[in-house]
DOZA-694361 format. One line per field, with one value per atom (N, C-alpha, C): residue in three letters; x, y, z negated. Coordinates in steps of 0.02 Angstrom, whole numbers, plus 32768, in hexadecimal, padded with zeros to 4 digits. Each point is the difference from the previous one (the first is absolute). Layout:
r (Ala, ...) .
x (X, ...) .
y (Y, ...) .
z (Z, ...) .
***
This chain:
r (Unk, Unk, Unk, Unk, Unk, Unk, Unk, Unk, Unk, Unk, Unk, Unk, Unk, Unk, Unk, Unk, Unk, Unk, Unk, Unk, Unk, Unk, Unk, Unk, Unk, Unk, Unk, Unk, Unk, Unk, Unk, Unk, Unk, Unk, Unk, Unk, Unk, Unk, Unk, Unk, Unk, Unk, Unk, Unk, Unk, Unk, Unk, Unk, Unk, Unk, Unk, Unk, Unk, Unk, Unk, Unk, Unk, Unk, Unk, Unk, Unk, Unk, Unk, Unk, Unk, Unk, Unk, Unk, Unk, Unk, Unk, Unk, Unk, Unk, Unk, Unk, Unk, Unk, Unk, Unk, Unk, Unk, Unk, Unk, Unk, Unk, Unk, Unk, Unk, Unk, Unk, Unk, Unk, Unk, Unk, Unk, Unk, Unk, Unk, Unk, Unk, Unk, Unk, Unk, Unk, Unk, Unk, Unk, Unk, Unk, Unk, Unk, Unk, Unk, Unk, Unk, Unk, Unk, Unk, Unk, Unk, Unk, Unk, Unk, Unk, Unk, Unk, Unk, Unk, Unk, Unk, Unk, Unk, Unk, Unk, Unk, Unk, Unk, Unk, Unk, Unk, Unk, Unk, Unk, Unk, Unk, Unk, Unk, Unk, Unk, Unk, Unk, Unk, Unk, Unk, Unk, Unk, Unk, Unk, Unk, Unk, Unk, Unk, Unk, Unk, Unk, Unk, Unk, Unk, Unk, Unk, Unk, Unk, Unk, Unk, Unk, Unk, Unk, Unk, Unk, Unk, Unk, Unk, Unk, Unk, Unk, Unk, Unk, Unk, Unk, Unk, Unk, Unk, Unk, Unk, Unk, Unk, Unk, Unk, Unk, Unk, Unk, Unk, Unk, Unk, Unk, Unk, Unk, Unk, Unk, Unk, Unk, Unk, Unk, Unk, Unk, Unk, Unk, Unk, Unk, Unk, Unk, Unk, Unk, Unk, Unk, Unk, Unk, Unk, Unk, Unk, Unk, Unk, Unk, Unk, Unk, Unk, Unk, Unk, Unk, Unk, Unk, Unk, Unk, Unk, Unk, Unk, Unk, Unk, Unk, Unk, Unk, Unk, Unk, Unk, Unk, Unk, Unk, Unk, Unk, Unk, Unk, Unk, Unk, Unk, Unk, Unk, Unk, Unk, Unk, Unk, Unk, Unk, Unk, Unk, Unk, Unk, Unk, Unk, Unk, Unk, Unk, Unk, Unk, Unk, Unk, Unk, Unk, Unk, Unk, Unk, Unk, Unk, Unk, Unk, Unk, Unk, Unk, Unk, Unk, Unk, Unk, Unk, Unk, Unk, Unk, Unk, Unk, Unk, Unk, Unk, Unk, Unk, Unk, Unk, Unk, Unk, Unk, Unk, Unk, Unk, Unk, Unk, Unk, Unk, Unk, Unk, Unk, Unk, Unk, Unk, Unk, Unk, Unk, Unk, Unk, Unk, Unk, Unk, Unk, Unk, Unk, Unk, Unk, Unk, Unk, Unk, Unk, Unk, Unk, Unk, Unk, Unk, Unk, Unk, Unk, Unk, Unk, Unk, Unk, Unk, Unk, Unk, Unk, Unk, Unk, Unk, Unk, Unk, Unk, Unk, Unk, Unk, Unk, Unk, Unk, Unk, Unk, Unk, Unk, Unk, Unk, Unk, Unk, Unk, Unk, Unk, Unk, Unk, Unk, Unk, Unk, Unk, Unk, Unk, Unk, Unk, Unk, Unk, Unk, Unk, Unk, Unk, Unk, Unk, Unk, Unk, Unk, Unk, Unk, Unk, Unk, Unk, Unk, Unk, Unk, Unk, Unk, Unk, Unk, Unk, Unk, Unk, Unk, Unk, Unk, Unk, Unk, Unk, Unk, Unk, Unk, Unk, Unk, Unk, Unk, Unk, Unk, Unk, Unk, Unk, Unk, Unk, Unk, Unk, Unk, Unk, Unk, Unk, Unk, Unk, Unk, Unk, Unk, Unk, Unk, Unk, Unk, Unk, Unk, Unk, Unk, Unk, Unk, Unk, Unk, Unk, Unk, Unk, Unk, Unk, Unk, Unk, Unk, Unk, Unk, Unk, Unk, Unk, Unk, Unk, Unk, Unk, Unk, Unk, Unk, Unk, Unk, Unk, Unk, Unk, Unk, Unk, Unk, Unk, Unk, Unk, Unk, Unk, Unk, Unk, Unk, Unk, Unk, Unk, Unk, Unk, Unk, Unk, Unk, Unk, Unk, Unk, Unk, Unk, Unk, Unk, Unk, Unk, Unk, Unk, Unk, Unk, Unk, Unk, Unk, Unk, Unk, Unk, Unk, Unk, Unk, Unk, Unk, Unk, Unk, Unk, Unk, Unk, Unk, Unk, Unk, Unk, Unk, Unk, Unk, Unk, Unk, Unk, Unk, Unk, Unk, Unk, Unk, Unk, Unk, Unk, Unk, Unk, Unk, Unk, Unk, Unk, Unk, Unk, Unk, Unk, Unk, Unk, Unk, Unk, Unk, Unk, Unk, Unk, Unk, Unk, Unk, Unk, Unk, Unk, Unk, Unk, Unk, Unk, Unk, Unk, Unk, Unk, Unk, Unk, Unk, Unk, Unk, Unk, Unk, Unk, Unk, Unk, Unk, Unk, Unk, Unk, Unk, Unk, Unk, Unk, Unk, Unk, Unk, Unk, Unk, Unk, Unk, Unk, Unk, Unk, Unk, Unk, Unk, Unk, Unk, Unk, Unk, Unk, Unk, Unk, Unk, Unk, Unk, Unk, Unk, Unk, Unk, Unk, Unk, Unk, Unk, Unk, Unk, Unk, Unk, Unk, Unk, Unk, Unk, Unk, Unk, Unk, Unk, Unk, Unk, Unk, Unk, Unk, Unk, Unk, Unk, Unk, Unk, Unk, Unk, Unk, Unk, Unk, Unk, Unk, Unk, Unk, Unk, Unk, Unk, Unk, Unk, Unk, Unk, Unk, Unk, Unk, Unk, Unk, Unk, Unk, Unk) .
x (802A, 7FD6, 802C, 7FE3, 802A, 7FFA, 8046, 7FF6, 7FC7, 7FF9, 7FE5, 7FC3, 7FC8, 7FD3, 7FD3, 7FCA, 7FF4, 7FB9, 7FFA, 7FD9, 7FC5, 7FBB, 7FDC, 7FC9, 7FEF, 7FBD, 7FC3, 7FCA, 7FC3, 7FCE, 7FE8, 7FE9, 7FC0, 7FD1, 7FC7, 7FE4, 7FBF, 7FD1, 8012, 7FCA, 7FFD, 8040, 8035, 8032, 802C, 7FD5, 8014, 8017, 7FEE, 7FF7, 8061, 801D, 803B, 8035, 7FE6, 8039, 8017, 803E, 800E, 802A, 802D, 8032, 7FD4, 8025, 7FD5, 7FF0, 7FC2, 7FDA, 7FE1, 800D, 7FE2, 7FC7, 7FC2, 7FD1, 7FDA, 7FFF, 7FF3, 7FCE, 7FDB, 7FC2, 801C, 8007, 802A, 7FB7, 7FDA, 7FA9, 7FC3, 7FE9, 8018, 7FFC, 7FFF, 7FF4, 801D, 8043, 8041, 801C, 7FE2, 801A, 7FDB, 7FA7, 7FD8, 800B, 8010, 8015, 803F, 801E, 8043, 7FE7, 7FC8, 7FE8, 7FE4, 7FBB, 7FE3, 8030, 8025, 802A, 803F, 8003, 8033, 7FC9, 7FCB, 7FBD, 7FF3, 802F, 7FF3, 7FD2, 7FDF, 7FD2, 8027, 7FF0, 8009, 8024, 7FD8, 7FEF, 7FF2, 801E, 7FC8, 7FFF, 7FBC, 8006, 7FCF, 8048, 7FE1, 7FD5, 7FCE, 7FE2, 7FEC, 7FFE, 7FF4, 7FB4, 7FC7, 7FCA, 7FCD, 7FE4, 7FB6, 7FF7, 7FD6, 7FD9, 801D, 8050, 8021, 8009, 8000, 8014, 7FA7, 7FD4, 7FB1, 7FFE, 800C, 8005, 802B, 803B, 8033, 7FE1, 7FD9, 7FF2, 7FAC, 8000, 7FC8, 7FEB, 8037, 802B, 8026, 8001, 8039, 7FD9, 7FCE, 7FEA, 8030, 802A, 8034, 802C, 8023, 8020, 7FFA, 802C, 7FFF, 7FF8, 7FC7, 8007, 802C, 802D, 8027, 8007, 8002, 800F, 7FCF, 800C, 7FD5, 8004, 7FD4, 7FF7, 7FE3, 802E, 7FFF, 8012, 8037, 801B, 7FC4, 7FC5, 7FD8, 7FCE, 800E, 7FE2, 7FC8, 8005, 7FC0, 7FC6, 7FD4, 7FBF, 8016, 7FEC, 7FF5, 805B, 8032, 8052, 8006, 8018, 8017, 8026, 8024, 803B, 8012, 8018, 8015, 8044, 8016, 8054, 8028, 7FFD, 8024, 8035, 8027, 8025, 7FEA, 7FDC, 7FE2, 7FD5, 7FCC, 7FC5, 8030, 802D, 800B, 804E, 8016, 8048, 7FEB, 7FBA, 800A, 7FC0, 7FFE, 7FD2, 804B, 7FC2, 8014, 7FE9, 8039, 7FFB, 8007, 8009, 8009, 7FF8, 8026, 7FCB, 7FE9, 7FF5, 7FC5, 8025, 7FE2, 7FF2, 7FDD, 802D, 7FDE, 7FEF, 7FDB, 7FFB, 7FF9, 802A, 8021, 7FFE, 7FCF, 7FF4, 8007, 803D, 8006, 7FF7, 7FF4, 7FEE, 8054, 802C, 8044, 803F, 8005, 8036, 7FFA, 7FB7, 8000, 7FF2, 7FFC, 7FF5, 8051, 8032, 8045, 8016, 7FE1, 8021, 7FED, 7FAA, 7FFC, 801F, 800B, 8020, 8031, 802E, 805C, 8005, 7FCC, 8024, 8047, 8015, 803C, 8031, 8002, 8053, 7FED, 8051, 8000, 7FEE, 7FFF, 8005, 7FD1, 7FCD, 7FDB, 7FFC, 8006, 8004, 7FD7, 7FC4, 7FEA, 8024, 7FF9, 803A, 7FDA, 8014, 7FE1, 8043, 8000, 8040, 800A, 7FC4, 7FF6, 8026, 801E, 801C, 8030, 8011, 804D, 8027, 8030, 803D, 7FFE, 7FD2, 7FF1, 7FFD, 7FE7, 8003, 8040, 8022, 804C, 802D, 7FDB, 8041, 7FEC, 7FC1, 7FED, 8020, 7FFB, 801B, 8053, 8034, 803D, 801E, 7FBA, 8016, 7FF6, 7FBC, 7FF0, 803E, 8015, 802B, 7FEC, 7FC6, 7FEB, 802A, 7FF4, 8014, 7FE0, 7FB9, 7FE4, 7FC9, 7FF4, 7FC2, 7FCF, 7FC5, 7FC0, 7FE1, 8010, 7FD3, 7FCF, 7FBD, 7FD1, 7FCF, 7FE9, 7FEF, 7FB0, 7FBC, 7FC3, 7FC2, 802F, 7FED, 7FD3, 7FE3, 8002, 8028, 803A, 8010, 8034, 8022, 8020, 8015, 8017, 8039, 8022, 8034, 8031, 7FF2, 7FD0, 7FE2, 7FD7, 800E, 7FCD, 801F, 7FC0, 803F, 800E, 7FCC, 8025, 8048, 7FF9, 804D, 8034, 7FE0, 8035, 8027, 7FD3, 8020, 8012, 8000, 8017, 805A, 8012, 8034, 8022, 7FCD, 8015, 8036, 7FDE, 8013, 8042, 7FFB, 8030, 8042, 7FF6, 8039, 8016, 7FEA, 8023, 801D, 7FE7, 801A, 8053, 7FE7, 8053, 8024, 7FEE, 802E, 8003, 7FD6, 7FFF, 7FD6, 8014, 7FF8, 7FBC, 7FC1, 7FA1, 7FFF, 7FEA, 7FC7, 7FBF, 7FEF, 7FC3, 7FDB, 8014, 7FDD, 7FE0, 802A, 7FD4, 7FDF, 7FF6, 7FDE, 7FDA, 7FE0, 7FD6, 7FD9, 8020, 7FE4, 7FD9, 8011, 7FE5, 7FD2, 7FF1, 7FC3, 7FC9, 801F, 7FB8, 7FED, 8013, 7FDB, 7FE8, 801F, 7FFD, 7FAE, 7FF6, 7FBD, 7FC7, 802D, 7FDF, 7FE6, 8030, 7FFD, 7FBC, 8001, 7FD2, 7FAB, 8011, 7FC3, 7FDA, 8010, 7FE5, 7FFB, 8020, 7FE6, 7FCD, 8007, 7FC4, 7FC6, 800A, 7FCD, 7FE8, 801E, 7FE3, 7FF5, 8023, 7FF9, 8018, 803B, 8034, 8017, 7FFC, 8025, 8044, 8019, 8049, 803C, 7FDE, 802A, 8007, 7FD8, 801F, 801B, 8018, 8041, 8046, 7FFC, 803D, 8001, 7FD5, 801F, 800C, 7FFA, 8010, 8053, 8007, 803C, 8040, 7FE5, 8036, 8030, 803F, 8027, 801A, 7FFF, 8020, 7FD7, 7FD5, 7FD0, 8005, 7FFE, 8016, 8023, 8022, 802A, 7FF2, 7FCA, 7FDC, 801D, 7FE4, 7FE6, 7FC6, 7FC8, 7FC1, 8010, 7FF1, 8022, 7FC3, 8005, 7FB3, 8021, 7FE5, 7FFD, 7FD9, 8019, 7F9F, 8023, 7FB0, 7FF0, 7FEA, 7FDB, 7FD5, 7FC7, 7FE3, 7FC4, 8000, 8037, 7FF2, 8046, 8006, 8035, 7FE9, 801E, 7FF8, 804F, 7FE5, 8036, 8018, 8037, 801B, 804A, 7FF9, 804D, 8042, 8027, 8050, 802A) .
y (7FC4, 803C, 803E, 8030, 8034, 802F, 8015, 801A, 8045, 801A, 802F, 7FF9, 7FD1, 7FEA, 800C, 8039, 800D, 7FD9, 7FD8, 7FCA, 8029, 8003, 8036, 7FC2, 7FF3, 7FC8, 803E, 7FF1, 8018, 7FDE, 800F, 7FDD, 800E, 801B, 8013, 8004, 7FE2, 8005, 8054, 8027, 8033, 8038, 7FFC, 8012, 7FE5, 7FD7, 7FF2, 8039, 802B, 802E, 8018, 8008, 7FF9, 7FD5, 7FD4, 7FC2, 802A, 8009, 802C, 7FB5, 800C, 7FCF, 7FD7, 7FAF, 7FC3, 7FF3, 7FF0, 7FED, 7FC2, 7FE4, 7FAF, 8020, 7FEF, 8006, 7FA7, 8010, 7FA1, 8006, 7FCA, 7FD6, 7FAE, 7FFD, 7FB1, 7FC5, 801A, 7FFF, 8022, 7FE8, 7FC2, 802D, 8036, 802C, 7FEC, 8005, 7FF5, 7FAA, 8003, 7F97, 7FF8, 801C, 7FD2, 800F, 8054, 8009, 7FD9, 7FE6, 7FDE, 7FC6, 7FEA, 7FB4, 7FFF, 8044, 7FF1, 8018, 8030, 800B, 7FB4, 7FF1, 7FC3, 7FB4, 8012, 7FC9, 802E, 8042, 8005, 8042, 8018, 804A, 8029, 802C, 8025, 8048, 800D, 8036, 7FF3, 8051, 800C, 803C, 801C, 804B, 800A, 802E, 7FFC, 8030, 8015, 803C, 7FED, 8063, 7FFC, 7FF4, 800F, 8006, 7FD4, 7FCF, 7FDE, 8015, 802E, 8025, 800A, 801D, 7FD6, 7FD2, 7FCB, 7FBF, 8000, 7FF1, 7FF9, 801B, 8042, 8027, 7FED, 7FEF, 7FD6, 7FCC, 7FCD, 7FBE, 8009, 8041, 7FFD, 801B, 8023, 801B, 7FB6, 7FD7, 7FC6, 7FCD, 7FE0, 7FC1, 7FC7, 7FEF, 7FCF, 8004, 8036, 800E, 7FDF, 7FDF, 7FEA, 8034, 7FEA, 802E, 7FD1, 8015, 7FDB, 8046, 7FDF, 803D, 7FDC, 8034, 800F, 802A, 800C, 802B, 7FDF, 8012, 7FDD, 7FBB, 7FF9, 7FCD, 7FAC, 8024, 7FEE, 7FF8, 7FEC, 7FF9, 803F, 8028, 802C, 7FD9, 8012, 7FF3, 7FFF, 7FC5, 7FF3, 7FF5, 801E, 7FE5, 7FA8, 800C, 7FB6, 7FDD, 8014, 7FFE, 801C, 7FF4, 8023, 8005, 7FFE, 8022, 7FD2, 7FBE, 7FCF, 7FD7, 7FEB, 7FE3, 7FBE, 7FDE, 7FBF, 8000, 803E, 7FF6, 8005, 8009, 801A, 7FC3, 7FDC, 7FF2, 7FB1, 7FE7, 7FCB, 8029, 804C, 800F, 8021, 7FEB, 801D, 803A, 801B, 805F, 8020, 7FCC, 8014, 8028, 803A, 802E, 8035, 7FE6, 8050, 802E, 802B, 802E, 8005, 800B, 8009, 8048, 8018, 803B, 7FE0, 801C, 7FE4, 804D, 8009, 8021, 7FDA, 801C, 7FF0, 8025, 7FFE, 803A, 8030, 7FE8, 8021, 7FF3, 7FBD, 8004, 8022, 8001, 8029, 8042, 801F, 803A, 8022, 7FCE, 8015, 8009, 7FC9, 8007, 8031, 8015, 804C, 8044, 7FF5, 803F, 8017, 7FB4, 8012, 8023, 8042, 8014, 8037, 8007, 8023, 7FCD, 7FBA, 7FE3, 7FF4, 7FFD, 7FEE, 7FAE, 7FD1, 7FCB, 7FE6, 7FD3, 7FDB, 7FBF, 7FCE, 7FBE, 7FF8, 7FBD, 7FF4, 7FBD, 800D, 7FDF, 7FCE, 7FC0, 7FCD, 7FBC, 7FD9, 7FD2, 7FC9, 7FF7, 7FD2, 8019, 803B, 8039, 8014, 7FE7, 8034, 7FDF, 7FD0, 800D, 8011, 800D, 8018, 804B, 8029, 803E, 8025, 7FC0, 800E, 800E, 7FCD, 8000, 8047, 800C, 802E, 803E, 800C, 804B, 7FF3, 7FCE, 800A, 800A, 7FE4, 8005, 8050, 801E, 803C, 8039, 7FEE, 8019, 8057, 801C, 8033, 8033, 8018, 8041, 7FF2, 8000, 8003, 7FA8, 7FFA, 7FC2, 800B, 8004, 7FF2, 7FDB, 7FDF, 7FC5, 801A, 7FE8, 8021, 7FD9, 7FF6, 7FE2, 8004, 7FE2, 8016, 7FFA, 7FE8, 7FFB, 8062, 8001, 803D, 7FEF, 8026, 8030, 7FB0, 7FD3, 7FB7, 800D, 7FB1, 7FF7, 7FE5, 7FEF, 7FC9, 7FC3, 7FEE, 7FB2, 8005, 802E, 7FF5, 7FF0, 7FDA, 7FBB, 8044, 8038, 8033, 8024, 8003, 8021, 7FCD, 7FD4, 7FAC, 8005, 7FF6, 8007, 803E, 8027, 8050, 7FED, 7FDF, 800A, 7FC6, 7FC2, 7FBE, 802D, 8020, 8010, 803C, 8020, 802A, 7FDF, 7FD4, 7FD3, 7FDD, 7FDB, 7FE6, 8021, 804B, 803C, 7FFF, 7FF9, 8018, 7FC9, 7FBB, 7FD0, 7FEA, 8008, 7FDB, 7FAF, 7FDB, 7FBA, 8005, 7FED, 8011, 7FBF, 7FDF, 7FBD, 800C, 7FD8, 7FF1, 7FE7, 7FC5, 7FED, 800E, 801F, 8037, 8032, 801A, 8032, 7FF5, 7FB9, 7FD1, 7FE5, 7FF4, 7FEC, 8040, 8023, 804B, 8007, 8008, 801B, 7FE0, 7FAF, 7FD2, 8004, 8023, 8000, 8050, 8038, 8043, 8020, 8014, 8034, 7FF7, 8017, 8001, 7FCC, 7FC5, 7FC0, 7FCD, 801F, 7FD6, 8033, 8051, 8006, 7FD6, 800E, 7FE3, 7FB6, 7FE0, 7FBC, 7FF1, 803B, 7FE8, 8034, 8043, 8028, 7FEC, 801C, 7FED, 7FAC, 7FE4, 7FC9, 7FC4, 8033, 7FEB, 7FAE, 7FDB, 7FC4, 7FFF, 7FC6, 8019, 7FEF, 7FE5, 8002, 8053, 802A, 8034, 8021, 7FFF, 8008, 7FF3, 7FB2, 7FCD, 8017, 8020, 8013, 804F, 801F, 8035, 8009, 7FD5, 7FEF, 7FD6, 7FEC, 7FD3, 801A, 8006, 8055, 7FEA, 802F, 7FF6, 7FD4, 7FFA, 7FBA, 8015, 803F, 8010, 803A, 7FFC, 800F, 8042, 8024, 8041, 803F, 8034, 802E, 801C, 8029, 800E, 804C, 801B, 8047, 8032, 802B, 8039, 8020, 8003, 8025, 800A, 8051, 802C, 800D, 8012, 8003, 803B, 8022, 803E, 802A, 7FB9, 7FFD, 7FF4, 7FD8, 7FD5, 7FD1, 7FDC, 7FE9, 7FC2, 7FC2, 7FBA, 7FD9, 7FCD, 7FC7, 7FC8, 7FEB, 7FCB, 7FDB, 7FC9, 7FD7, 8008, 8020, 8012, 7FE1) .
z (8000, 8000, 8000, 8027, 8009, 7FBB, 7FD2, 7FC9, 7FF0, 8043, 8001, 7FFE, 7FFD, 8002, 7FC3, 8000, 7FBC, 800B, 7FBD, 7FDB, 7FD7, 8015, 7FD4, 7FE8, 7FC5, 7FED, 7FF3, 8011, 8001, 7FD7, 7FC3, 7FDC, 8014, 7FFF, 8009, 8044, 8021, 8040, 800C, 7FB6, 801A, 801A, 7FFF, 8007, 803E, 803D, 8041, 8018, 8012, 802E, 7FEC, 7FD4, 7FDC, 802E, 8020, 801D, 8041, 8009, 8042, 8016, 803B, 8028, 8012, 7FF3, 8006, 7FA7, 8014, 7FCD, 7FF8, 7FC7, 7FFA, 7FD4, 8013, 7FD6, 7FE0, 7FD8, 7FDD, 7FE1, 7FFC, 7FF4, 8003, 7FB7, 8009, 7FE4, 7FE1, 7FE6, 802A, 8028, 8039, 8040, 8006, 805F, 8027, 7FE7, 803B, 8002, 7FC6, 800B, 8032, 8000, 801D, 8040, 8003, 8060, 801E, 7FD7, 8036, 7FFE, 7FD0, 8011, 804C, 7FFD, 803A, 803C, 7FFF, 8030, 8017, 7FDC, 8012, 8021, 7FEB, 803F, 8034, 801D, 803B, 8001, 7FDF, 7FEB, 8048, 800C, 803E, 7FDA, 7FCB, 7FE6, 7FC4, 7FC4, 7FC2, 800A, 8002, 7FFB, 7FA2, 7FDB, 7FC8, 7FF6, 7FD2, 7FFD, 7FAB, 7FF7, 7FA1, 7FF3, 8021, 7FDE, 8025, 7FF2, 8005, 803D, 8002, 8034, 804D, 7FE6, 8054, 800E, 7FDE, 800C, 8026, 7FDB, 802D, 8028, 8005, 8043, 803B, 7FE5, 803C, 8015, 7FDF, 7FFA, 8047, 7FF1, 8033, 803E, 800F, 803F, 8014, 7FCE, 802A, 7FDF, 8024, 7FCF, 8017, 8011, 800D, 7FAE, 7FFE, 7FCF, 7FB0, 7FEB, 7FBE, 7FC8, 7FE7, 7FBC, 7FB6, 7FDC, 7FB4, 7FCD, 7FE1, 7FB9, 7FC2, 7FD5, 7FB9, 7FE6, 7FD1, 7FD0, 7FB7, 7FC9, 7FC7, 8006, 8034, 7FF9, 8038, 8011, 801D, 8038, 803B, 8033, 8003, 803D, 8006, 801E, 8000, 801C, 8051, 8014, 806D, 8015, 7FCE, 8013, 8000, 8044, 800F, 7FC5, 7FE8, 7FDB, 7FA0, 7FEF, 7FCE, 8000, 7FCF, 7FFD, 7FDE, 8011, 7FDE, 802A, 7FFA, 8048, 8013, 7FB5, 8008, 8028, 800F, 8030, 805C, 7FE6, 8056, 801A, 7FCF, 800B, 802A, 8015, 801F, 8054, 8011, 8022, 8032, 804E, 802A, 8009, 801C, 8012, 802B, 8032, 803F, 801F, 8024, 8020, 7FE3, 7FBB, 7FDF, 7FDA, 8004, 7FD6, 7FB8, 7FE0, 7FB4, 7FDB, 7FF3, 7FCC, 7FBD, 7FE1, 7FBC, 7FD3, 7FCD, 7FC2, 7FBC, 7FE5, 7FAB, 7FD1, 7FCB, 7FC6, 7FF5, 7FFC, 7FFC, 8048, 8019, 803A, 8048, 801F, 8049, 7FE3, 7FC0, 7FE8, 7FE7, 7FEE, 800E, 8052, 803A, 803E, 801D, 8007, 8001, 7FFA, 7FC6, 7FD1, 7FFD, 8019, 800E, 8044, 800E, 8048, 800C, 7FCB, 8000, 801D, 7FED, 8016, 8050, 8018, 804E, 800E, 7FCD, 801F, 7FB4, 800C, 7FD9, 8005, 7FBA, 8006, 7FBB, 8012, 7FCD, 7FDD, 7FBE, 7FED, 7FB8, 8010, 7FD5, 7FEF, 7FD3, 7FFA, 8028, 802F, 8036, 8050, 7FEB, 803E, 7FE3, 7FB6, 7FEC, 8023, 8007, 801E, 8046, 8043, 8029, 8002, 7FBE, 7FF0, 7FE5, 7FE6, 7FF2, 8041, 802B, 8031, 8032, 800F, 8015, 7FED, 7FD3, 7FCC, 8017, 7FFF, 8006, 8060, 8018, 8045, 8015, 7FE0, 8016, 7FD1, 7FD1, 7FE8, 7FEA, 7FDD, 800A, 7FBC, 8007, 7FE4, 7FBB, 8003, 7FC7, 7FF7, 7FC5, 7FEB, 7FCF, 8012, 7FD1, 7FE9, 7FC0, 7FF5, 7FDB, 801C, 7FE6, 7FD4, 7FC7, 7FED, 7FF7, 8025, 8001, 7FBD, 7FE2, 7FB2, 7FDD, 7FD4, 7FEF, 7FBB, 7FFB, 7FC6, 7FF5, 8027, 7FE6, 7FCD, 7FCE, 7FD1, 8025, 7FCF, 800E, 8018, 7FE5, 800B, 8039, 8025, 802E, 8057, 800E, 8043, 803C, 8006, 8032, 7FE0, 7FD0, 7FF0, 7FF5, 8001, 7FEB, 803B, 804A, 8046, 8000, 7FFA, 800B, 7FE4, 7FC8, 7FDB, 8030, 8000, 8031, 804D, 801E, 8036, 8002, 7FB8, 7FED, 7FF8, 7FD4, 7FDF, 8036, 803C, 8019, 8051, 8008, 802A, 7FE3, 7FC0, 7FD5, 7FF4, 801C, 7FFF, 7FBC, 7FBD, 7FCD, 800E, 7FCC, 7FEE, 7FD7, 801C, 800B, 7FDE, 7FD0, 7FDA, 802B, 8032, 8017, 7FD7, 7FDA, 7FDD, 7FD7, 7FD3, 7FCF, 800B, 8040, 801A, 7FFF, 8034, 7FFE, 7FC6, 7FD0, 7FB1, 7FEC, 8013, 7FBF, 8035, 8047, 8017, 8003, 7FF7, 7FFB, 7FD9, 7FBB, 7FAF, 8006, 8026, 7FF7, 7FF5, 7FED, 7FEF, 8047, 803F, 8038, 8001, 8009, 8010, 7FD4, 7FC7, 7FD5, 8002, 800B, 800D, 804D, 801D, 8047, 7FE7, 7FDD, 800F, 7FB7, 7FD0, 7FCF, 8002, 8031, 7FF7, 803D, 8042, 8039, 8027, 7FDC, 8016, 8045, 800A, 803E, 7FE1, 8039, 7FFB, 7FFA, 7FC9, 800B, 8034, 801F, 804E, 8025, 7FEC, 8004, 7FF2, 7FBD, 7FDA, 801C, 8013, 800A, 8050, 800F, 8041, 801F, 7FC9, 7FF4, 7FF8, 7FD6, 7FDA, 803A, 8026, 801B, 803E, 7FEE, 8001, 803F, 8030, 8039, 802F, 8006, 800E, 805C, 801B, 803C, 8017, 8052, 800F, 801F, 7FE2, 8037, 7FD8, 8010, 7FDE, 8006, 7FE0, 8018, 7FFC, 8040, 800B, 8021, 7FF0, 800E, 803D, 8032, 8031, 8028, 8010, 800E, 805C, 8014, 8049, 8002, 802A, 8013, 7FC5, 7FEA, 7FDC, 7FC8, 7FDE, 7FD0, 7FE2, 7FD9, 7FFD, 7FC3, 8012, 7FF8, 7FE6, 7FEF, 7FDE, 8048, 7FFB, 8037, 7FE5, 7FFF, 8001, 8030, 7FD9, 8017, 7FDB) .
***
């Protein structure tokens, strides 16, 4: 890594707009796990959006178009999908298009429009996001964390430090990373409040799992998710 390379962590959603350069914005619970799931069966497209109402509104200008997301951790009303990687990690995607709304991660990818280069960033994409960041070699890095207000224990700033520490060539315990987020706060609300299976945990969790990156880039109109 080039020494000059300044390392900025972003603890807070509301504080996107903050991420300048390239920016990793993360959702490691579950946005961005679940988009490299469906993107790696082939998805065409994610175009994310923050609020309900565009997502229906997109969804009906394009009835082809996949609707995924939640709110409170829970499937909206008429979405194909929810936001788990379990619902999507044995579906084909051929072809489509997804509009993808989460309560906190397409509300960080939104928001980061200050940096030049955007990557959504989950542990199923870190060492792909590693290698990305050393090839582009930028000036500056944002890890953004879509959490509001994180701790320590929390799995977006876990990867935020994950991706720091090993920019800088330190010696990373996966394992224990791994241990603390399957017990972490996040991790146990969703599976005792909302009620996520725990295969979406364990696949949340399973680091490096592919070789992409999921990278935002805009057109005339609009601007969407794609595998690089």
């Amino acid at each position: 890594m080039d020494i000059k390379m300044k390392i900025e962590i972003i603890k807070s959603v509301d504080d996107a707009n903050r991420a300048t350069g390239l920016a990793v914005v993360i959702d490691v619970f579950r946005a961005f796990s679940t988009e490299a799931f469906m993107l790696a069966n082939n998805a065409k497209r994610i175009i994310p959006v923050r609020d309900l109402e565009e997502a229906y509104r997109l969804k009906r200008s394009n009835p082809d178009y996949i609707l995924a997301g939640e709110r409170g951790g829970k499937k909206p009303e008429s979405f194909d999908f929810g936001n788990g990687p379990s619902e999507v990690v044995n579906v084909d995607f051929s072809g489509k298009t997804i509009i993808h709304t989460t309560s906190n991660g397409t509300k960080g990818l939104v928001d980061a429009y200050n940096a030049d280069i955007i990557i959504a960033g989950s542990f199923v994409t870190a060492s792909s996001i590693i290698k990305y960041i050393k090839n582009n070699n930028p000036k500056k890095v944002s890890l953004v964390s879509t959490s509001y207000h994180a701790d320590e224990e929390n799995e977006d700033v876990q990867l935020a430090y994950y991706i720091r520490d090993m920019l800088n060539g330190d010696i990373v315990d996966e394992l224990a990373i791994k241990d603390k987020l399957a017990t972490n706060s996040a991790s146990q609300f969703l599976l005792t409040e909302v009620g996520v299976p725990r295969e979406d945990i364990d696949l949340c969790l399973d680091f490096n799992r592919f070789d992409f990156v999921i990278k935002r880039v805009s057109d005339s109109n609009s601007f969407y998710l794609v595998k690089e």
